[in-house]
FIMI-137500 format. One record per atom (N, C-alpha, C): residue number from 1; atom name; x, y, z. Coordinates in Angstrom, 2 decimals. Layout:
! FIMI-137500
+------+------+---------+---------+---------+
| resi | name |       u |       v |       w |
+------+------+---------+---------+---------+
|  NUM |   CA |       X |       Y |       Z |
...
+------+------+---------+---------+---------+
! end
This chain:
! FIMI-137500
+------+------+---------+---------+---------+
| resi | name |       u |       v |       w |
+------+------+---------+---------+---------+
|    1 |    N |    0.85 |   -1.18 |    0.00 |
|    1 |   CA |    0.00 |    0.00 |    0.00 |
|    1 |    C |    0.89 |    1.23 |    0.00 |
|    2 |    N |    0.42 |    2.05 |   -1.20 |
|    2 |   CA |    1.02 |    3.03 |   -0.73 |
|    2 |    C |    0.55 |    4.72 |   -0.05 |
|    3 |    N |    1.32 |    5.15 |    0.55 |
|    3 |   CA |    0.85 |    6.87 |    1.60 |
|    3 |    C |   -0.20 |    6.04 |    2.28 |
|    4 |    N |    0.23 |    5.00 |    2.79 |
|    4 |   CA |   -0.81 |    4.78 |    4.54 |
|    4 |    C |   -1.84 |    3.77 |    4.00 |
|    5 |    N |   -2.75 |    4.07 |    3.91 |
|    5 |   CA |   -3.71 |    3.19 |    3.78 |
|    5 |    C |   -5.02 |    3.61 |    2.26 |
|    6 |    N |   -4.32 |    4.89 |    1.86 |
|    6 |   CA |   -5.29 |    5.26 |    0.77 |
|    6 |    C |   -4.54 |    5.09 |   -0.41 |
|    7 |    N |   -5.37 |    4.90 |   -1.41 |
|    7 |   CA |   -4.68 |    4.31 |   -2.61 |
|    7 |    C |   -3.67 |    5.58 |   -3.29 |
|    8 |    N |   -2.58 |    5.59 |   -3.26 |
|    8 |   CA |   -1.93 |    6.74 |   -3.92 |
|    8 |    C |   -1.61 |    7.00 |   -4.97 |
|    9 |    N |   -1.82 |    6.34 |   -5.97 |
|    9 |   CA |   -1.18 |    6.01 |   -7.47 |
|    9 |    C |   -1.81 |    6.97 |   -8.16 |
|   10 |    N |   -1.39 |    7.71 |   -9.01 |
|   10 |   CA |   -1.65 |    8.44 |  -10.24 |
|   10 |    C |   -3.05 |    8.07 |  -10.60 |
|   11 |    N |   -3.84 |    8.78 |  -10.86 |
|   11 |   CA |   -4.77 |    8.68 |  -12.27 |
|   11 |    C |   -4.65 |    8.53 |  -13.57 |
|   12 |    N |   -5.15 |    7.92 |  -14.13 |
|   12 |   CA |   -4.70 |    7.24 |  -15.43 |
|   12 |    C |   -6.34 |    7.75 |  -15.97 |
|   13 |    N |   -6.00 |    7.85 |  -17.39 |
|   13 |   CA |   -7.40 |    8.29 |  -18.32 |
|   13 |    C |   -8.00 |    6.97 |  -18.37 |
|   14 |    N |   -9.32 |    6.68 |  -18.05 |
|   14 |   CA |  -10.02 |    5.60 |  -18.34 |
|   14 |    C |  -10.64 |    5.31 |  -19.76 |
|   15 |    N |   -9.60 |    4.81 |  -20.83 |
|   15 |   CA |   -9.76 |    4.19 |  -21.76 |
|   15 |    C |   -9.98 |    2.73 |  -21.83 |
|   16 |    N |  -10.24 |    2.58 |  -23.15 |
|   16 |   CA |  -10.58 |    0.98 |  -23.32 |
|   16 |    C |   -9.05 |    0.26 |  -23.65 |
|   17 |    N |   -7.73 |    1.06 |  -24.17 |
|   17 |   CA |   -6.68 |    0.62 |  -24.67 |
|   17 |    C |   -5.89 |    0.89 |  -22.95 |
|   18 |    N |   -6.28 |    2.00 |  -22.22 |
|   18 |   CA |   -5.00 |    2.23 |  -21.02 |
|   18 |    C |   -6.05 |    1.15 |  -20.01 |
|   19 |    N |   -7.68 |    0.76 |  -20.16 |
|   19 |   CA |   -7.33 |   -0.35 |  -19.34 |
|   19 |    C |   -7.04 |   -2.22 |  -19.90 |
|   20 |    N |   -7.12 |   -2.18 |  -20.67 |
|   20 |   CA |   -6.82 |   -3.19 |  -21.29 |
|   20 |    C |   -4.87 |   -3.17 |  -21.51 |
|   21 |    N |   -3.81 |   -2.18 |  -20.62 |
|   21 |   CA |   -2.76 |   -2.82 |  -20.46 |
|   21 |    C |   -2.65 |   -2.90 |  -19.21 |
|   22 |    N |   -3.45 |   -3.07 |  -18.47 |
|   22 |   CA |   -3.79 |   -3.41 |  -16.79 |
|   22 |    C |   -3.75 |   -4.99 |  -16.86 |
|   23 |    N |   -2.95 |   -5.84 |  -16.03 |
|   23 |   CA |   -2.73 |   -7.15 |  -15.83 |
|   23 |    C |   -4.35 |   -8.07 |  -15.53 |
|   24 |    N |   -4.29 |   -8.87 |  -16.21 |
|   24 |   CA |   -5.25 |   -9.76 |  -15.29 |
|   24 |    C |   -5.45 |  -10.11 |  -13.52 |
|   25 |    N |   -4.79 |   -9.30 |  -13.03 |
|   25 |   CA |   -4.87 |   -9.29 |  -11.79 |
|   25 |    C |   -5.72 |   -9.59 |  -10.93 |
|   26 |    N |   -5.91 |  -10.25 |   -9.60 |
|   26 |   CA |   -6.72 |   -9.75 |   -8.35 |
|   26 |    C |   -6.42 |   -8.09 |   -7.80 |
|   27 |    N |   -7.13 |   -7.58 |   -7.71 |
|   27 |   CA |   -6.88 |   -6.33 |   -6.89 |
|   27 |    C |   -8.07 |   -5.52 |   -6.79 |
|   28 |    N |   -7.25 |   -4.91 |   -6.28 |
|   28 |   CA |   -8.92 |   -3.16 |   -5.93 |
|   28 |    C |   -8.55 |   -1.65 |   -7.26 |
|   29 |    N |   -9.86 |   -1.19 |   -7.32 |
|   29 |   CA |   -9.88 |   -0.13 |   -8.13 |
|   29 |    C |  -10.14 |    1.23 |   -7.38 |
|   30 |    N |   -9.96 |    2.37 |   -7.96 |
|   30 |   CA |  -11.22 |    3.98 |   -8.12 |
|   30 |    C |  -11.14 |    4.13 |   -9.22 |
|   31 |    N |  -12.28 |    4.29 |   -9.19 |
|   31 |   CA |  -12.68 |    5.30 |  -10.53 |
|   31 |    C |  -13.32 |    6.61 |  -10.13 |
|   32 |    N |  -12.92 |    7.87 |  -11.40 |
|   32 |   CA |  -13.44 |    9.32 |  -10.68 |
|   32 |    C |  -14.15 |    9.85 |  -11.99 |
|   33 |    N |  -14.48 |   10.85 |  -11.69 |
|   33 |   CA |  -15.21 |   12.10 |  -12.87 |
|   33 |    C |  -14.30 |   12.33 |  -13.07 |
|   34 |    N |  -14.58 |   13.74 |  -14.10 |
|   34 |   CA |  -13.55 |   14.20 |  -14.73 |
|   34 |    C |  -13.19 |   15.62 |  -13.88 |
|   35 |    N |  -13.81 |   15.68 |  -12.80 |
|   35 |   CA |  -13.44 |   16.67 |  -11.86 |
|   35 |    C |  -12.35 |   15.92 |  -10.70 |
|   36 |    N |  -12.07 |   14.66 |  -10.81 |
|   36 |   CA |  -10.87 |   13.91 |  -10.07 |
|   36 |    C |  -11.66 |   13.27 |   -8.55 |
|   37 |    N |  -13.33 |   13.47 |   -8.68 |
|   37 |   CA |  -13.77 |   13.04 |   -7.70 |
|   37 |    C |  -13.85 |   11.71 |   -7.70 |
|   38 |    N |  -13.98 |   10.79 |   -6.44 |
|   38 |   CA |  -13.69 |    9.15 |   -6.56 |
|   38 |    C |  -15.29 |    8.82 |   -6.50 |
|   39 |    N |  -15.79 |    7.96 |   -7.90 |
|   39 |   CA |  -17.34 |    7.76 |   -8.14 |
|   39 |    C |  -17.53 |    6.37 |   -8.05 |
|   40 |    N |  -16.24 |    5.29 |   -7.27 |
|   40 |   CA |  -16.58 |    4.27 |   -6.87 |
|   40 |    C |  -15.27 |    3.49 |   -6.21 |
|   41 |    N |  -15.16 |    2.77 |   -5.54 |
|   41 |   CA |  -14.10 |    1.52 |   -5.44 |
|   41 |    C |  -14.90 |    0.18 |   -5.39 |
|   42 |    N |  -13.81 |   -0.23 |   -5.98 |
|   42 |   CA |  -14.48 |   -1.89 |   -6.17 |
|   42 |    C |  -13.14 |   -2.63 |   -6.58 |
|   43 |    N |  -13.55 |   -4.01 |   -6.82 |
|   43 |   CA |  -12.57 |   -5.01 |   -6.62 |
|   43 |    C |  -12.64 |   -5.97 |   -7.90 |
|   44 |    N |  -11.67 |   -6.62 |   -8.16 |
|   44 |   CA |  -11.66 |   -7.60 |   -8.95 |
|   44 |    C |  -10.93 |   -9.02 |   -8.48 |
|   45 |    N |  -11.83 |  -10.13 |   -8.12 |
|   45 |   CA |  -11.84 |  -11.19 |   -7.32 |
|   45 |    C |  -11.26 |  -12.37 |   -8.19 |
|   46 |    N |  -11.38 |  -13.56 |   -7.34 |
|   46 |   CA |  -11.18 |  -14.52 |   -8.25 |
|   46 |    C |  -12.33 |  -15.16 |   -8.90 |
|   47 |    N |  -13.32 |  -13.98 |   -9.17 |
|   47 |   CA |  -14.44 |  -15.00 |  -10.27 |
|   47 |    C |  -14.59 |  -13.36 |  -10.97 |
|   48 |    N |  -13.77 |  -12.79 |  -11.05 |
|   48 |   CA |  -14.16 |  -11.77 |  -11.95 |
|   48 |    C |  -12.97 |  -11.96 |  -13.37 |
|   49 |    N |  -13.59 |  -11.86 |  -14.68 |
|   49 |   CA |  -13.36 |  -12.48 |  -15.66 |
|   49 |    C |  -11.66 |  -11.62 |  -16.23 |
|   50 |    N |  -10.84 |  -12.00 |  -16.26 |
|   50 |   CA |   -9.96 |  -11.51 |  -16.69 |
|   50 |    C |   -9.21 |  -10.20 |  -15.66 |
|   51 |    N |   -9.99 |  -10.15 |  -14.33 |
|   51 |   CA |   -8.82 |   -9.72 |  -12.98 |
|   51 |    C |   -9.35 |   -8.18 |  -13.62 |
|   52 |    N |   -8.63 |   -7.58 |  -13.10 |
|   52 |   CA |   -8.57 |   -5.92 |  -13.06 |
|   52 |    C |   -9.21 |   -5.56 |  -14.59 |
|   53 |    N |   -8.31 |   -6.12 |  -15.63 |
|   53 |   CA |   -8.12 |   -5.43 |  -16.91 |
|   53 |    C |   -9.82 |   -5.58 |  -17.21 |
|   54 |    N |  -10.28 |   -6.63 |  -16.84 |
|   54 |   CA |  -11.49 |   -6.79 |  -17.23 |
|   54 |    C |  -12.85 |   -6.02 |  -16.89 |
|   55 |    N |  -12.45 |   -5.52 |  -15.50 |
|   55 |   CA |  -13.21 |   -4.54 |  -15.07 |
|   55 |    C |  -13.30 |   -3.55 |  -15.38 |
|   56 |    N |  -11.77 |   -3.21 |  -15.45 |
|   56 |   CA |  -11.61 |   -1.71 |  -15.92 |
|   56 |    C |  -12.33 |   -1.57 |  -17.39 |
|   57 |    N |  -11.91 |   -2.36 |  -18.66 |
|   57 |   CA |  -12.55 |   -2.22 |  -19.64 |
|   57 |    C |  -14.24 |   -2.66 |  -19.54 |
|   58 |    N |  -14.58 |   -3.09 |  -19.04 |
|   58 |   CA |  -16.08 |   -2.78 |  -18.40 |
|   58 |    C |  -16.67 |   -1.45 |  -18.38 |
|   59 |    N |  -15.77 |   -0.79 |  -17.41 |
|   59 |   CA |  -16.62 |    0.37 |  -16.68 |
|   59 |    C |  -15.84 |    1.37 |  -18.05 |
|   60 |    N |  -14.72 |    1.62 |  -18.83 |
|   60 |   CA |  -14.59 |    1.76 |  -19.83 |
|   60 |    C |  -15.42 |    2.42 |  -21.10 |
|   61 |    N |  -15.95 |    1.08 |  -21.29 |
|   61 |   CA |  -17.06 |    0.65 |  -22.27 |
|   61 |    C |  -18.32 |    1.32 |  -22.25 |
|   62 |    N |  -18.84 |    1.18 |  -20.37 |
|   62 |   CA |  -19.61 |    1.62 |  -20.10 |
|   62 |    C |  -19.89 |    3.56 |  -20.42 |
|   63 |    N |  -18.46 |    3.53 |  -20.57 |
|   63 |   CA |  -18.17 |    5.52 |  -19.94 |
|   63 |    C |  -18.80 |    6.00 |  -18.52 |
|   64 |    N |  -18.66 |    4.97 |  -17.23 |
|   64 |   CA |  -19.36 |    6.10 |  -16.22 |
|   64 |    C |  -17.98 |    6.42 |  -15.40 |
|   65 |    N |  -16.73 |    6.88 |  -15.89 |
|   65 |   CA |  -16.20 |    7.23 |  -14.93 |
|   65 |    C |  -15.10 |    8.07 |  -15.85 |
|   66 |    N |  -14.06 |    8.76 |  -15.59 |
|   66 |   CA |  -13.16 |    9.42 |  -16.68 |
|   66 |    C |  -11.78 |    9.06 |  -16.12 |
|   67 |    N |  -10.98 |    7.91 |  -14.87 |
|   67 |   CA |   -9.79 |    8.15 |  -14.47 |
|   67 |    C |  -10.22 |    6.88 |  -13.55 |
|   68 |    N |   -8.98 |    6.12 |  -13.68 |
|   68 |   CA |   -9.21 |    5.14 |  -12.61 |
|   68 |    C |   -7.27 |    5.31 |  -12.05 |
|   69 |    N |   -7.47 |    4.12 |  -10.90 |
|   69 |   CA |   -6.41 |    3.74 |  -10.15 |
|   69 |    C |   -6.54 |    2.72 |   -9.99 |
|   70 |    N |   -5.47 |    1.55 |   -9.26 |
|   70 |   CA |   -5.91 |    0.27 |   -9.12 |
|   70 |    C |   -4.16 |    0.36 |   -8.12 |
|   71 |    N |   -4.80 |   -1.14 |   -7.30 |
|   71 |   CA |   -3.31 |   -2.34 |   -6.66 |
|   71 |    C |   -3.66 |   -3.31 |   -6.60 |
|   72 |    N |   -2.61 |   -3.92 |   -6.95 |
|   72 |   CA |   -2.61 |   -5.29 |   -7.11 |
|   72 |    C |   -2.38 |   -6.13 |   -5.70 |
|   73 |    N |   -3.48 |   -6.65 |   -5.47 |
|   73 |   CA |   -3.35 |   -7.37 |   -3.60 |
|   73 |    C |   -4.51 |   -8.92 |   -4.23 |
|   74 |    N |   -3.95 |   -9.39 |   -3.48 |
|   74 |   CA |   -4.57 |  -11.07 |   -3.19 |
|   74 |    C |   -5.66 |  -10.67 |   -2.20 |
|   75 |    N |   -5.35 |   -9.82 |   -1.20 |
|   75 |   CA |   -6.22 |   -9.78 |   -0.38 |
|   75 |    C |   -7.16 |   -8.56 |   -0.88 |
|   76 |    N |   -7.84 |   -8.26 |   -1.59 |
|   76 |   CA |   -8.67 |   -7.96 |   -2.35 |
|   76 |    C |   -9.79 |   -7.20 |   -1.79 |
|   77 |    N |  -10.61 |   -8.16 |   -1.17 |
|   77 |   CA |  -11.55 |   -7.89 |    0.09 |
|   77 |    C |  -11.73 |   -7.14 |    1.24 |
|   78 |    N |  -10.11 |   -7.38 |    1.84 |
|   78 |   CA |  -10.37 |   -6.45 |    3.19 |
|   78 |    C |   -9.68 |   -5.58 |    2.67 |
|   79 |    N |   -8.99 |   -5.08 |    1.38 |
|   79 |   CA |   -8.76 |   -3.71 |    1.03 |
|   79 |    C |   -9.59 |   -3.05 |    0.92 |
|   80 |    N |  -10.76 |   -3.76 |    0.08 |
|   80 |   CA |  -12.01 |   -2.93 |   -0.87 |
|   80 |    C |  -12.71 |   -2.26 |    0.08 |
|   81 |    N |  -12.65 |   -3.32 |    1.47 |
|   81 |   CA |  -13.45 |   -2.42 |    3.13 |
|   81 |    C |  -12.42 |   -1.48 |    3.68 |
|   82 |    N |  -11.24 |   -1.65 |    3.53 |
|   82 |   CA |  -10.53 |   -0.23 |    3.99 |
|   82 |    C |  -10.58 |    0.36 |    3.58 |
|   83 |    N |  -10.21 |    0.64 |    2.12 |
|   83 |   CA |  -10.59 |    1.68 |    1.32 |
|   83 |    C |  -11.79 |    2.54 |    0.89 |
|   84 |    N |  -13.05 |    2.06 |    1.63 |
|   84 |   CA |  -14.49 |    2.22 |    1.68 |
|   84 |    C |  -14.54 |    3.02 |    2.93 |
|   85 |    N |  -13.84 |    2.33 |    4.18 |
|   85 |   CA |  -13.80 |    3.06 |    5.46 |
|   85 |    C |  -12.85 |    4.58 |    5.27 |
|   86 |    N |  -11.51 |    4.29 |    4.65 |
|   86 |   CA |  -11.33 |    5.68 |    4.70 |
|   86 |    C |  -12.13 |    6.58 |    3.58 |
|   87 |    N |  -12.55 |    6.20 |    2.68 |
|   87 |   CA |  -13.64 |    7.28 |    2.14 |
|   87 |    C |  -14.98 |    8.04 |    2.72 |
|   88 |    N |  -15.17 |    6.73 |    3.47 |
|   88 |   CA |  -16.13 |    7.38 |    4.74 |
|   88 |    C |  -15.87 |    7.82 |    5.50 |
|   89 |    N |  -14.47 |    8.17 |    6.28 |
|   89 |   CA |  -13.82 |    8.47 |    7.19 |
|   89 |    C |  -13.41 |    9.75 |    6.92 |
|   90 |    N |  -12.81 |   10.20 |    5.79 |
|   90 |   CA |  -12.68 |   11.63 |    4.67 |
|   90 |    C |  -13.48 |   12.39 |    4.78 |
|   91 |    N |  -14.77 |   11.93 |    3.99 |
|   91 |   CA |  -15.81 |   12.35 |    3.24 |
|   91 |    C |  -16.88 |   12.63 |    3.65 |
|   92 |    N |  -17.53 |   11.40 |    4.78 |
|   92 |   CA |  -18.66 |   11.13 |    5.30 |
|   92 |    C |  -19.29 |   10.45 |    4.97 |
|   93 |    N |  -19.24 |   10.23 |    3.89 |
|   93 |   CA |  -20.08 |    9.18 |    2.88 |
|   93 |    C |  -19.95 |    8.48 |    2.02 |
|   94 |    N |  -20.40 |    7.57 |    1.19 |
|   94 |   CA |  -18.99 |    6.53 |    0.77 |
|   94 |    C |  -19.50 |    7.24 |   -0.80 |
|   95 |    N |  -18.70 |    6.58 |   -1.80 |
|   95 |   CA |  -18.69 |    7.27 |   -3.53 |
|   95 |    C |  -20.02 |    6.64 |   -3.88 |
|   96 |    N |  -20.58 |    8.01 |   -4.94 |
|   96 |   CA |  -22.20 |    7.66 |   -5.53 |
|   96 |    C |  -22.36 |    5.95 |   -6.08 |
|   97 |    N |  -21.60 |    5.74 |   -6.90 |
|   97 |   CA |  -21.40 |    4.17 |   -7.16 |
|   97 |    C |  -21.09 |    3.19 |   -6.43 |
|   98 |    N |  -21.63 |    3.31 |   -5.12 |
|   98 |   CA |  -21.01 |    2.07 |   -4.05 |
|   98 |    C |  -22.73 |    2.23 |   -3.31 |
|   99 |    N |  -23.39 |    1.33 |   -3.20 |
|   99 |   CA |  -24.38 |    1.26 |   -2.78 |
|   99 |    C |  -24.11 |    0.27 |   -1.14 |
|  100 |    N |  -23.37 |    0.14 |   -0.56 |
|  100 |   CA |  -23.07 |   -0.53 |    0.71 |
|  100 |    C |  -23.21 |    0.19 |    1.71 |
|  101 |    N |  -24.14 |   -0.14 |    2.93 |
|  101 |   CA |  -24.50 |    0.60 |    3.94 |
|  101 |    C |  -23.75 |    0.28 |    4.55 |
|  102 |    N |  -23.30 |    1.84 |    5.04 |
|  102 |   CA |  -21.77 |    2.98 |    5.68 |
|  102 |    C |  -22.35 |    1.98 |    6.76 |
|  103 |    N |  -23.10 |    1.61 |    7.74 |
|  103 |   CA |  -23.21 |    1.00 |    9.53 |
|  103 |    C |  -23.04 |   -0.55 |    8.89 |
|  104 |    N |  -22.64 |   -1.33 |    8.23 |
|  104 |   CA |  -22.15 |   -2.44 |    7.83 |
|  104 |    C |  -20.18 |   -2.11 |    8.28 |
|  105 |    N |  -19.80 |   -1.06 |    7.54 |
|  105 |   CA |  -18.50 |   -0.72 |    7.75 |
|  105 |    C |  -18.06 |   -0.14 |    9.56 |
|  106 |    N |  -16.65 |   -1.10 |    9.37 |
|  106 |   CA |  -16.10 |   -0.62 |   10.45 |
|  106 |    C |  -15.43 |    1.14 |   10.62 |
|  107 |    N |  -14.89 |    1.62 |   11.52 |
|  107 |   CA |  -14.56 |    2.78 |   11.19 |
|  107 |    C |  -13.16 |    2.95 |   11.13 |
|  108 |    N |  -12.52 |    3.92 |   10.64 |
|  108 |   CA |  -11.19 |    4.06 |    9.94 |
|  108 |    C |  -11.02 |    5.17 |    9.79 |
|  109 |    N |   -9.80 |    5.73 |   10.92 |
|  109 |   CA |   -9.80 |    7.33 |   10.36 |
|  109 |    C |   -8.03 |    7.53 |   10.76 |
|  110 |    N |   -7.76 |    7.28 |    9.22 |
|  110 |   CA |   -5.64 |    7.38 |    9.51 |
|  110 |    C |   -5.35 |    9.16 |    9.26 |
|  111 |    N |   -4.25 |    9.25 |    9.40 |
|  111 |   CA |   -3.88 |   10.43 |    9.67 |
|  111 |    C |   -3.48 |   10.94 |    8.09 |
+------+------+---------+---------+---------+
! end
């Protein structure tokens, strides 16, 4: 992980060619607007079809987002809930594209 516990990596333009050179990976995502706001996190598991790249060119395809991020972790899961907790922990409220009720989540507030 990198800078603590929030995902730190660059934004990348969410294309169908910049996510399709994203690895087949397990890992976690954001995706943002084109104002750099984060409009979801989510994960790519071991039953999701082709790992990261596949998602990403998903949501891609779709056009609902303009910039993603991603890491590559096995542990997949309890990132996707940390990374949910510190958005709630930030923000107050978790990203418009995450429909998971915030009192399900534990709380998380790093420095």
């Amino acid at each position: 992980m990198s800078r603590g516990v929030r995902l730190g990596k660059p934004w990348v333009e969410l294309t169908p060619e910049a996510a399709g050179a994203v690895g087949g990976y397990m890992g976690v995502y954001e995706l943002a607007d084109a104002d750099g706001t984060v409009v979801r996190v989510g994960y790519a598991g071991g039953s999701s079809r082709f790992g990261l790249r596949g998602v990403l060119q998903a949501h891609a395809e779709a056009g609902d987002a303009a910039a993603f991020r991603y890491e590559v972790t096995t542990a997949y899961l309890s990132r996707y809930r940390e990374l949910l907790m510190v958005h709630l922990g930030d923000r107050g409220r978790l990203p418009a594209g995450n429909d998971e009720d915030p009192d399900t989540l534990g709380r998380l507030r790093p420095s």
